[in-house]
FILO-420944 format. One record per residue (C-alpha): residue in three letters; x, y, z. Coordinates in nm, 4 decimals, m for minus. Layout:
! residues N
<r "ALA",<X,Y,Z>> ...
//
This chain:
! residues 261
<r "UNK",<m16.9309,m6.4657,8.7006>> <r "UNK",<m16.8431,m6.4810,8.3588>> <r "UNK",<m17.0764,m6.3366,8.0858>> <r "UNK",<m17.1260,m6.5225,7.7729>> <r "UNK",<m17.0720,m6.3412,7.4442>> <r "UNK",<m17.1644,m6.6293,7.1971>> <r "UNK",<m17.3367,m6.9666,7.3048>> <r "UNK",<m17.3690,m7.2444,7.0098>> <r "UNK",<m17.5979,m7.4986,7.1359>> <r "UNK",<m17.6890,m7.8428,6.9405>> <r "UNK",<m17.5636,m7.6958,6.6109>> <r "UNK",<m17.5679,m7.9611,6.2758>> <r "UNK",<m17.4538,m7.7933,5.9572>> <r "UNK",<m17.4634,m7.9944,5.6629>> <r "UNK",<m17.4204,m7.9255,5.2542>> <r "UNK",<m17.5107,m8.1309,4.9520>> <r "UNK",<m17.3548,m8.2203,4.6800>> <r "UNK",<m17.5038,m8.2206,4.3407>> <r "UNK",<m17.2869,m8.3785,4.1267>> <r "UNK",<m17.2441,m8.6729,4.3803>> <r "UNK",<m17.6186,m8.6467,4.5395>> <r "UNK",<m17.4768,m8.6775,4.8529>> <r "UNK",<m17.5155,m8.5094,5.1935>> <r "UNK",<m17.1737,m8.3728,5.3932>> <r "UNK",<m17.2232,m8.3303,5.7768>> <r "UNK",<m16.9854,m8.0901,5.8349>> <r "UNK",<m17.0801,m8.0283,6.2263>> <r "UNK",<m17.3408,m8.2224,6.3784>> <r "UNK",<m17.4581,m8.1510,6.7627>> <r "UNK",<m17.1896,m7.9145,6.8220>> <r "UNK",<m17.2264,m7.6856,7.1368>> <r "UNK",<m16.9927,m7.4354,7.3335>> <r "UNK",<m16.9996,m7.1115,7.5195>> <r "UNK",<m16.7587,m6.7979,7.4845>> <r "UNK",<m16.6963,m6.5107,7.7213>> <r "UNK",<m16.6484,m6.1916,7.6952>> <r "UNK",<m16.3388,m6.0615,7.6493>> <r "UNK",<m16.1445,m6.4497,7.6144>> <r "UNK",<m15.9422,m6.5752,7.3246>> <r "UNK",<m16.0613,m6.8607,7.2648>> <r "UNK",<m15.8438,m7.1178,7.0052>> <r "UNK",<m16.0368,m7.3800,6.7841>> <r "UNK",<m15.8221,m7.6959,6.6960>> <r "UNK",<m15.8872,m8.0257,6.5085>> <r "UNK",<m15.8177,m8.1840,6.1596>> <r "UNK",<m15.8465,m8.0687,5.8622>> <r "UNK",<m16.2459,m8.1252,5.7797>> <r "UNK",<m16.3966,m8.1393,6.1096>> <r "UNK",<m16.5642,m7.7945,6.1277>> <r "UNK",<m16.3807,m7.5245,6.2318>> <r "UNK",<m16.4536,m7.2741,5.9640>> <r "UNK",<m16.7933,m7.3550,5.9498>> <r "UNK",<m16.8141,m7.2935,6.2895>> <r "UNK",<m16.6595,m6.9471,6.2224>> <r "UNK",<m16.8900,m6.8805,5.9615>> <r "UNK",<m17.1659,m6.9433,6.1987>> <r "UNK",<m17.0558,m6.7200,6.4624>> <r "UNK",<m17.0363,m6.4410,6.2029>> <r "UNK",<m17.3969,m6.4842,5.9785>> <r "UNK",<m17.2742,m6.6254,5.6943>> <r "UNK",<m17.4056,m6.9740,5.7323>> <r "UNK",<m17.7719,m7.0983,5.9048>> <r "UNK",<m17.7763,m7.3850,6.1241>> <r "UNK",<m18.0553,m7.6730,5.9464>> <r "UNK",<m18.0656,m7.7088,6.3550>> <r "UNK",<m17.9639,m7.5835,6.6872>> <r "UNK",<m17.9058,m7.2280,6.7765>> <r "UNK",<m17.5772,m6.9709,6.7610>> <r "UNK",<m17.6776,m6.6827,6.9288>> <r "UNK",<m17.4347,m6.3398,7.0589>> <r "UNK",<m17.5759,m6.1680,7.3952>> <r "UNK",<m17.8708,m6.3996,7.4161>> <r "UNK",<m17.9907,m6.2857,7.0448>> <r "UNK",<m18.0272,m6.5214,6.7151>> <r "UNK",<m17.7053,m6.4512,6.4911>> <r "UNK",<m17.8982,m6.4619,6.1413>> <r "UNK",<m17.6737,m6.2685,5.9104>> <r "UNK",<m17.3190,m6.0798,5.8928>> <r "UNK",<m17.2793,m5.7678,6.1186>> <r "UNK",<m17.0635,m5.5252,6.2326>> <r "UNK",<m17.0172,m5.6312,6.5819>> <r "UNK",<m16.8200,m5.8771,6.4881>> <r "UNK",<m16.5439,m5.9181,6.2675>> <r "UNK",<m16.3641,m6.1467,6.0373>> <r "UNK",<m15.9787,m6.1858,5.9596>> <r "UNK",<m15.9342,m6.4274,5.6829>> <r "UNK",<m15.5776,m6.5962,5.5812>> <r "UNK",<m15.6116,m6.4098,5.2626>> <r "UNK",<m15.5527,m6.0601,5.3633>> <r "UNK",<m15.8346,m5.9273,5.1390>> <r "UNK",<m15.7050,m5.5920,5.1035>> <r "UNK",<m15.7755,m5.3997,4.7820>> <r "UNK",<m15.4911,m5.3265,4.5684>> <r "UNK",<m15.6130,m4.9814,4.4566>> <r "UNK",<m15.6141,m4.8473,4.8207>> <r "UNK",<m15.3016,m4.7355,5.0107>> <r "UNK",<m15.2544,m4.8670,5.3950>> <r "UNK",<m15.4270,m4.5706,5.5245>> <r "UNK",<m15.7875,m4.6403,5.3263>> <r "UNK",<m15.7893,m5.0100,5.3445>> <r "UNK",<m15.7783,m4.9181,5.7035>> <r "UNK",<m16.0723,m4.7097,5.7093>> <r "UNK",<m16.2733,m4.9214,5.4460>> <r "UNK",<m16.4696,m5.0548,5.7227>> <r "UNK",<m16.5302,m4.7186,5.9071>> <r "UNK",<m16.6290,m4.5613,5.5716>> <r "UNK",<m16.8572,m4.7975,5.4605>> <r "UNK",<m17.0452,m4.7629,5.7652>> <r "UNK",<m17.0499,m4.3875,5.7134>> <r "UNK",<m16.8509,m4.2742,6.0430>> <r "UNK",<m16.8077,m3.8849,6.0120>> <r "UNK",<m16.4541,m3.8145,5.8392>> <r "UNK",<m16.3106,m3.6863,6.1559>> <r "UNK",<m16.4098,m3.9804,6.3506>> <r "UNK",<m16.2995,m4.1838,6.0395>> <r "UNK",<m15.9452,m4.0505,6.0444>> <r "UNK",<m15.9151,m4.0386,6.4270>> <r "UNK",<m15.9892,m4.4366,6.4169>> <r "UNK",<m15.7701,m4.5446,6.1247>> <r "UNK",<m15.4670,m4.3301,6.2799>> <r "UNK",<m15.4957,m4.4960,6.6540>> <r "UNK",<m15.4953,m4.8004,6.5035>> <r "UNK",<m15.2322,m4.7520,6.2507>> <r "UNK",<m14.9743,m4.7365,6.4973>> <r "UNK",<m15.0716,m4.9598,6.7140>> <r "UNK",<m14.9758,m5.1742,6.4687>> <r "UNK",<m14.6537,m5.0332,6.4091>> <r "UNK",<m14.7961,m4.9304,6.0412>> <r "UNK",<m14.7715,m4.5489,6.0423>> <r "UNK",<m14.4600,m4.4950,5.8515>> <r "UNK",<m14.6166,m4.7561,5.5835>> <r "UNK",<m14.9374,m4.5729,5.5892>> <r "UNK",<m14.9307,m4.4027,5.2228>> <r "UNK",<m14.7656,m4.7446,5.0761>> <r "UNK",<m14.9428,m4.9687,4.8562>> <r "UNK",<m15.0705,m5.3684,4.9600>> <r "UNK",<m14.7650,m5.4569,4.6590>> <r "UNK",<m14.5419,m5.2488,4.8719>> <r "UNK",<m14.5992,m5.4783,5.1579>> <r "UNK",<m14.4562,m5.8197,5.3051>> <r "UNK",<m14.7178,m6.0794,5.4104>> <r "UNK",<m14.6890,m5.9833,5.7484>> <r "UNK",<m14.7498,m5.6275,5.7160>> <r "UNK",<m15.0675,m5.7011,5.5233>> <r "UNK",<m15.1853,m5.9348,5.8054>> <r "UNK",<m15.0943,m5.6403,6.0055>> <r "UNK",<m15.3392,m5.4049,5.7687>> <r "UNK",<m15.6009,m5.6551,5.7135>> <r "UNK",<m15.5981,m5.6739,6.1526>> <r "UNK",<m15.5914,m5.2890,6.1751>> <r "UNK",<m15.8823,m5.2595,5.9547>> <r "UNK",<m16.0935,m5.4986,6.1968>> <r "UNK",<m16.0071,m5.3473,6.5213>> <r "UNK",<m16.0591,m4.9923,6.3784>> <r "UNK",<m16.4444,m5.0757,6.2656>> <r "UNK",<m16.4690,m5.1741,6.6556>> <r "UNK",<m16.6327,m5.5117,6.6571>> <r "UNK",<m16.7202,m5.6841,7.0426>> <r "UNK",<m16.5823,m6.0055,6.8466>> <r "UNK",<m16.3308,m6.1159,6.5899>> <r "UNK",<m16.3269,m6.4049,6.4296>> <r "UNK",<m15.9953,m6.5092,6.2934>> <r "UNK",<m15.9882,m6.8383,6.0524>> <r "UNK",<m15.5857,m6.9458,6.0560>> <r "UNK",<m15.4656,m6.5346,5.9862>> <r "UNK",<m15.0633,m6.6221,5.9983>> <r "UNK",<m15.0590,m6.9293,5.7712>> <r "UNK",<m14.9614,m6.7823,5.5301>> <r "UNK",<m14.6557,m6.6053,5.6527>> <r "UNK",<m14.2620,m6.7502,5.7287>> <r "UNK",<m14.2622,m6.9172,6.0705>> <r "UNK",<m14.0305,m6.6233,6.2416>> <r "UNK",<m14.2925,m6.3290,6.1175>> <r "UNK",<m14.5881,m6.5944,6.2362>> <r "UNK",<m14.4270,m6.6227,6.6009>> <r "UNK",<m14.4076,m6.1767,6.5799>> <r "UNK",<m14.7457,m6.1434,6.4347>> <r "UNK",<m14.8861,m6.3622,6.7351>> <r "UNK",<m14.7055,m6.1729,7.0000>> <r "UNK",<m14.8238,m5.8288,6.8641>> <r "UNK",<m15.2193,m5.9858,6.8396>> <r "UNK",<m15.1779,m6.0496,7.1898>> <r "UNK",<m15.0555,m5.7161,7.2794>> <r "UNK",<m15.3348,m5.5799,7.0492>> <r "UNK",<m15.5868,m5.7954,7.2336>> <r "UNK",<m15.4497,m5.6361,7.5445>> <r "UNK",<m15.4936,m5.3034,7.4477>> <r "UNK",<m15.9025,m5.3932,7.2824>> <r "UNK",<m15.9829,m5.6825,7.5041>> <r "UNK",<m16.2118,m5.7885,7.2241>> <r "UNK",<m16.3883,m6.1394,7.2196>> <r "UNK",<m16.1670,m6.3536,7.0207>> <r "UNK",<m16.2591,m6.6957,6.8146>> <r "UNK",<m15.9471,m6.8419,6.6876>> <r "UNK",<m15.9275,m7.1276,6.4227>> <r "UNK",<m15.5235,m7.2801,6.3465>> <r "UNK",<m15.4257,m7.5913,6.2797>> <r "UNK",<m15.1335,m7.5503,6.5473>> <r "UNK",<m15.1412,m7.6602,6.8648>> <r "UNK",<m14.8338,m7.4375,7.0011>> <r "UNK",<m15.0241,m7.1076,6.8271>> <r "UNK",<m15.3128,m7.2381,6.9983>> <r "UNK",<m15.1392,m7.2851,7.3457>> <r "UNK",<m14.9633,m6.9374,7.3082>> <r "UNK",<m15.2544,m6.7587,7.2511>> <r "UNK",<m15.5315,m6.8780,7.3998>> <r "UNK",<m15.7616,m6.8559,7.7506>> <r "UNK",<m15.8799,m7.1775,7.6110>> <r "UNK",<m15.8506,m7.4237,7.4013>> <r "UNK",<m16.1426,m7.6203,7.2842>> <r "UNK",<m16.0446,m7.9473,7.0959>> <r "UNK",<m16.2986,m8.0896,6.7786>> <r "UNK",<m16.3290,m8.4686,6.6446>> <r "UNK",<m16.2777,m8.5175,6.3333>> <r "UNK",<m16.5868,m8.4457,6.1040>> <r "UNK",<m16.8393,m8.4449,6.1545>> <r "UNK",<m16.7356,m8.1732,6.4402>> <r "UNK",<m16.8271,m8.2154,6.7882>> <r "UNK",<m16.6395,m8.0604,7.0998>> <r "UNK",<m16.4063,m8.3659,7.2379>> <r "UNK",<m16.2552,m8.1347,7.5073>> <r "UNK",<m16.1986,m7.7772,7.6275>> <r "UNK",<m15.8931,m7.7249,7.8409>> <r "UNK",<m15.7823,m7.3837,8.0070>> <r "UNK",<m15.4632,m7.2400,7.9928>> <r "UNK",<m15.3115,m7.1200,8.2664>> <r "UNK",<m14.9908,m6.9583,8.1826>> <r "UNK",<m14.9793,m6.6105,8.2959>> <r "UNK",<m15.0210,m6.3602,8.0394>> <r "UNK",<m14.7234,m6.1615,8.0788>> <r "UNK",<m14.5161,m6.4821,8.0553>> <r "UNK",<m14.6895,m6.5527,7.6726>> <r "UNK",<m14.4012,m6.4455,7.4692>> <r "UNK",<m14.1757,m6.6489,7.2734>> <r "UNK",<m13.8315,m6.6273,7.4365>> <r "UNK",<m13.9947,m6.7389,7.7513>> <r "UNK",<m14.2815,m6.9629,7.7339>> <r "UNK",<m14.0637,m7.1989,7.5414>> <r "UNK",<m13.8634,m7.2541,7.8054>> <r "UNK",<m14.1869,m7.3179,7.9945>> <r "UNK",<m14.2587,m7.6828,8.1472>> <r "UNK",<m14.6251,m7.5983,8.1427>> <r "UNK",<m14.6381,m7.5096,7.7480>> <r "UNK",<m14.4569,m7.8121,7.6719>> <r "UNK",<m14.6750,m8.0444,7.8808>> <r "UNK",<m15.0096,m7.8935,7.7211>> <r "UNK",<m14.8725,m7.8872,7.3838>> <r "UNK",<m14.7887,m8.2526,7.4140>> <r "UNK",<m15.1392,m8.3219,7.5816>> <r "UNK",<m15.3587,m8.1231,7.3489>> <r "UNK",<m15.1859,m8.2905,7.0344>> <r "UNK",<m15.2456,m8.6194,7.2122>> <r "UNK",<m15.6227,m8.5226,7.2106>> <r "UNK",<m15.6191,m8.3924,6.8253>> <r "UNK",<m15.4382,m8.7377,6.7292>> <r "UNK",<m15.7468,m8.8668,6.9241>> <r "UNK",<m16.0342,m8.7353,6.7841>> <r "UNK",<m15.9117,m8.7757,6.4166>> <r "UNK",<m15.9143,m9.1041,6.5202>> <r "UNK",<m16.2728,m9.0852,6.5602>> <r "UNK",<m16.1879,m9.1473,6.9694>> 
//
């Protein structure tokens, strides 16, 4: 049976504005269940609550009701069991490759030989050794996404949260960077929490995909995927019946619930 990692149950976030003294629902009764070990994607439109439920998961928002709660305990504030990839790499420009690496390791005061035992394994595993003395300026988009993932999976979370990480990037690096997380999630079998906006990211990655309305967020569906995992690289799961037929289904259901459906 399948242990769950992270269990939101009858979740409402909302925010008010000052300037317009007015109250934003941002998710209201919002409730789902995550594994261990599954990538889960997050889709809907723009607004209905997938970074807030992200920001949930990892402390940095409190429900006004409901519960979010990791291995049957209350998530009340940031931690470093779990981990957070943002679309901005956030790396600091005064630290090579090597040391934004470690940043995580260091600041949780992991003995220097532990420190540079992590931050190597995990520097090529993401193919970033030879770039290891190099500067973020020195680096492409993707190989900064690269660093900024590195640096996660070296501080060893037991989830990652990952708010639309290859945005940001040309559309051939996005389709590498997405076949080397999987081969990194592989290797880790860390919990993931995925947010994108794209449904064939979403179908490519994911164990499941669970589908929002449009604000305020509630869960309109949760579909598995069940394309093996060593099929789940580009060259061949495009030519996949299966992908297309979920893609097309799954943006049927996103049309949907920004419909309010």
């Amino acid at each position: 049976m399948a242990v769950v990692k992270i269990a939101v149950d009858d979740v409402t976030i909302e925010y008010y504005n000052e300037q317009r003294n007015e109250r934003h629902v941002a998710v209201a009764g919002l409730s789902m269940q995550i594994h261990a070990s599954e990538f889960v994607c997050v889709l809907g439109s723009s607004g209905c609550g997938k970074s807030t439920l992200l920001s949930l998961i990892a402390g940095f928002l409190q429900a006004r009701s409901g519960s979010v709660t990791m291995d049957g305990r209350p998530i009340t504030r940031p931690g470093a069991d779990r981990g957070v990839v943002f679309q901005e790499y956030a790396l600091l420009p005064w630290k090579n490759v090597r040391d934004n690496v470690a940043l995580g390791l260091k600041f949780r005061g992991v003995p220097r030989e532990e420190r540079e035992r992590r931050t190597d394994e995990f520097l090529k595993l993401t193919n970033l050794g030879e770039a290891a003395e190099k500067y973020p300026f020195e680096l492409s988009g993707g190989m900064k996404q690269r660093v900024a993932l590195a640096r996660t999976l070296a501080n060893g979370p037991e989830v990652m949260l990952m708010d639309e990480p290859f945005a940001a990037v040309d559309a051939q690096t996005r389709m590498t960077l997405q076949e080397e997380l999987l081969r990194l999630w592989n290797h880790s079998r860390v919990t993931v929490v995925f947010v994108t906006h794209s449904v064939e990211e979403a179908v490519f990655l994911a164990d499941r995909v669970v589908v929002l309305t449009s604000g305020p967020g509630r869960v309109l569906r949760t579909l598995p995927i069940d394309i093996p995992r060593e099929q789940r690289t580009w060259d061949r799961i495009r030519q996949d019946s299966r992908f297309t037929a979920l893609c097309t289904h799954i943006l049927d259901l996103v049309r949907s619930g920004s419909a309010g459906s």
